[in-house]
N, C-alpha and C positions, 0 to 999 in steps of 0.2 A: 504494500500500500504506500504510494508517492503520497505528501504530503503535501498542499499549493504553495508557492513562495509564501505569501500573503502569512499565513498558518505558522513557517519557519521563522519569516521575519517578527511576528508573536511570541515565540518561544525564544528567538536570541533575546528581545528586549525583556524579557520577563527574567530570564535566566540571568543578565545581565543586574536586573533589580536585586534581583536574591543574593547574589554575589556581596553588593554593594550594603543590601540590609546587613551580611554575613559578618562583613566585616567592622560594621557597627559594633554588632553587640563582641567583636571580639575585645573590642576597648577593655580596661581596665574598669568599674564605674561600679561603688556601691548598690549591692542589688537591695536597695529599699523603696518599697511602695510610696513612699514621699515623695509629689510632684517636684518640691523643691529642691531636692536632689538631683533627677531628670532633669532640670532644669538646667543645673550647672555644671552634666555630663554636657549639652546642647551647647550650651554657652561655650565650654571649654575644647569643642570640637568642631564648632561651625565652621573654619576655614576647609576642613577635610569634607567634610557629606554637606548636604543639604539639610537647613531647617527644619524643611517637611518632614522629609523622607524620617530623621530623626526621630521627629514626635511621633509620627505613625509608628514606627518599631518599639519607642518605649513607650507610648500608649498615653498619650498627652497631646492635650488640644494646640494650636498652635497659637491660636488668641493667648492660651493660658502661660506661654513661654513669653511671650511678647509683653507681656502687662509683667508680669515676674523682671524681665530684663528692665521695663521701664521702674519698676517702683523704687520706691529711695526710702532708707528706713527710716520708721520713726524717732523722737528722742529718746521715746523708753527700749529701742532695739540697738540702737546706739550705745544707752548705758550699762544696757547688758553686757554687750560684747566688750567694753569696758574692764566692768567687771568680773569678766568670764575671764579674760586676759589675767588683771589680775590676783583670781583663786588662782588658776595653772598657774604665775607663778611664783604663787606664797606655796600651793604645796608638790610639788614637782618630785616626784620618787616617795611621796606620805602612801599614796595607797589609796584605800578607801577613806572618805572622810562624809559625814554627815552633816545636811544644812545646816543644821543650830549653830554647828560649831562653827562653819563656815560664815554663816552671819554675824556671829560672835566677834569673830576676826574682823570683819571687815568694820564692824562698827568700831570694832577698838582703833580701829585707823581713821575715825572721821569718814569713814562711804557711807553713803546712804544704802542700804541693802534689804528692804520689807520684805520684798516679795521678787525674786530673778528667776525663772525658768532657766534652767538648764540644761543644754539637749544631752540626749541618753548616748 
């Protein structure tokens, strides 16, 4: 069974897609369900693949990368990361250490520290 150009020319482009999707996900990139992660595999790769093609592969809208790339943190994201600076590095090789104590510390330095989320 001959196959029509038309048909082949189909499967080279398609074949050609898969390759390129392939090589995406060979990247290096935390495998976590957080857009905002995906985001800044995107961000950190857009000169090699496409935008798109990207979001399509790790399953993100492409408004949602676009509004991500635009947004500018707030002051309370600012002072976190601040802050987050730093606890890493007041305790650098401590270990585990628990908020109390961690807010403890910082208050004994003059930070303000009520309330910081810290990512896991």
């Amino acid at each position: 069974m001959k196959l029509p150009d038309e048909e082949i020319r189909r499967l080279k482009r398609e074949n050609e897609e898969l390759k390129e999707e392939k090589e995406i996900l060979k990247k290096p990139w935390p495998s976590s369900p957080k857009p905002k992660v995906k985001y800044q595999f995107i961000e950190s790769h857009r000169s090699e693949f496409a935008v798109k093609k990207m979001c399509r592969v790790l399953g993100v809208s492409r408004s949602g990368y676009y509004k991500w790339a635009k947004h500018i943190d707030s002051d309370r994201q600012k002072s976190n990361e601040h802050l987050l600076v730093r606890i890493r590095d007041a305790y650098v090789g401590v270990g585990y250490i628990r908020q109390p104590r961690v807010t403890a510390e910082l208050k004994s330095k003059g930070l303000h520290a009520e309330r910081i989320e810290l990512p896991s």
